[in-house]
C-alpha positions as CSV (number, residue, x, y, z in Angstrom):
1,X,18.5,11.5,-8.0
2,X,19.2,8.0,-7.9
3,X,16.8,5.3,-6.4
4,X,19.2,4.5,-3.3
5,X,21.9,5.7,-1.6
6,X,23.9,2.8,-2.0
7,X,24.3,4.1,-5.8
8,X,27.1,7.0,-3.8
9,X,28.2,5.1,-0.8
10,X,27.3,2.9,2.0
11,X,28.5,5.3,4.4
12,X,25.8,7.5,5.2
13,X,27.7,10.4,5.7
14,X,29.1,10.4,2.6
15,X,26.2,9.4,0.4
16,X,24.3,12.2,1.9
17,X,27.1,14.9,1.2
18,X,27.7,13.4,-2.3
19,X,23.3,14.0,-2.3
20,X,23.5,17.3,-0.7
21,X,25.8,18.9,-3.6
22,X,24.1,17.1,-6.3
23,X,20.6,19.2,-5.2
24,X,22.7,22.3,-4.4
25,X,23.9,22.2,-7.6
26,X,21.1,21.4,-9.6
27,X,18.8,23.9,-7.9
28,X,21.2,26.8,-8.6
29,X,19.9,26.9,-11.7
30,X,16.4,29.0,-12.4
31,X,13.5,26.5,-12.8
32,X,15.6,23.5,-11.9
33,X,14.6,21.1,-9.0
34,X,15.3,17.9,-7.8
35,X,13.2,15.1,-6.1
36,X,14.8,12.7,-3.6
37,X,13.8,9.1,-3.7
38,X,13.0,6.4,-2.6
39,X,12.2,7.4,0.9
40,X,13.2,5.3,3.2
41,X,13.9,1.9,3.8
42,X,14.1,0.7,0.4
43,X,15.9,-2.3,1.9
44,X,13.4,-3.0,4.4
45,X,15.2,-2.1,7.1
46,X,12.9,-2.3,10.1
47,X,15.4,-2.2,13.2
48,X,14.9,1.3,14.7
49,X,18.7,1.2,15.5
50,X,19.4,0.7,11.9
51,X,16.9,2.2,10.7
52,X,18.0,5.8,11.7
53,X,21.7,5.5,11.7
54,X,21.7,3.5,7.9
55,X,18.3,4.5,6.5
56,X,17.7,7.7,7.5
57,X,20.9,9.6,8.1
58,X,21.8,10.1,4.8
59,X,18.2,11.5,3.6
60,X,18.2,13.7,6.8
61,X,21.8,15.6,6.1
62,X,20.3,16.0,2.0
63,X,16.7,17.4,3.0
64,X,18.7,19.8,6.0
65,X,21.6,20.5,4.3
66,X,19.9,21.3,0.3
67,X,15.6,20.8,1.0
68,X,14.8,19.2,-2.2
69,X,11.8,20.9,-4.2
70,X,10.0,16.8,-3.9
71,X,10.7,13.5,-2.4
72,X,8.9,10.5,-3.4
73,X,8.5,8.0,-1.1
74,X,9.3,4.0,-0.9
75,X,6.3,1.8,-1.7
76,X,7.6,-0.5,0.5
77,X,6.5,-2.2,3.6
78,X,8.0,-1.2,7.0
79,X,6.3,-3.1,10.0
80,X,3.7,-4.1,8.0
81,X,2.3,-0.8,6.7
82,X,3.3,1.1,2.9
83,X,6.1,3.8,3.8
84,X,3.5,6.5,1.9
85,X,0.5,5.7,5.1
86,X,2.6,5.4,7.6
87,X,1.9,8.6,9.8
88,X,5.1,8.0,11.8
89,X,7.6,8.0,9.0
90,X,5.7,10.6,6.6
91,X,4.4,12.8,9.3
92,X,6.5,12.5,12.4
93,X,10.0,11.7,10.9
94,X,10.2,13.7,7.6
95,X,7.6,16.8,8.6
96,X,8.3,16.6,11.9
97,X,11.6,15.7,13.1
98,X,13.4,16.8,9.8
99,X,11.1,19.8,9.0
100,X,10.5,18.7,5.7
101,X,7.9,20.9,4.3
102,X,7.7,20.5,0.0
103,X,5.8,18.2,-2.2
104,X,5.7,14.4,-1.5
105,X,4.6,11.9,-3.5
106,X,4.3,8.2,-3.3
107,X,6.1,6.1,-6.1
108,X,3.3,3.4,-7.0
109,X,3.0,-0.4,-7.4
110,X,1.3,-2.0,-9.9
């Protein structure tokens, strides 16, 4: 997958079709998996507005629509704390709200 959505579209809708198909169509084959990244807020969005209508919509319609095998997560801050600890987006969000329930892993910073 590519680093951010912006890569397909700014639309959300659209960039998370465009996503959806791309891990339907790669997982159709034996063996084959994709991982989704970089979850969320790549941009830094922190406006909880903007935050779920730009940031997360699009990850949300790929991980219902397709469930990618992995997602690795932003390394980012968001309100002052990594993307990877923060409970509210790892845990409550994407396990939670979204029902996320593969392998996540944390993209690191040197």
């Amino acid at each position: 997958m590519v680093e951010t959505f912006e890569y397909y579209s700014e639309d959300p809708y659209i960039s998370g079709t465009i996503a959806s198909s791309v891990i339907k169509g790669v997982q159709s084959h034996k063996n084959a998996y994709t991982t989704l990244k970089h979850f969320i807020a790549n941009n830094k969005e922190t406006n909880q507005r903007a935050f779920r209508e730009i940031c997360l919509k699009d990850y949300e319609i790929a991980i219902k629509n397709d469930n990618p095998k992995a997602i690795m997560s932003s390394y980012n801050l968001v309100n002052g704390i990594h993307v990877n600890e923060n409970a509210g987006i790892m845990n409550n969000i994407l396990r939670k709200e979204i029902h996320y329930n593969n392998i996540v892993m944390t993209d690191c910073a040197n």
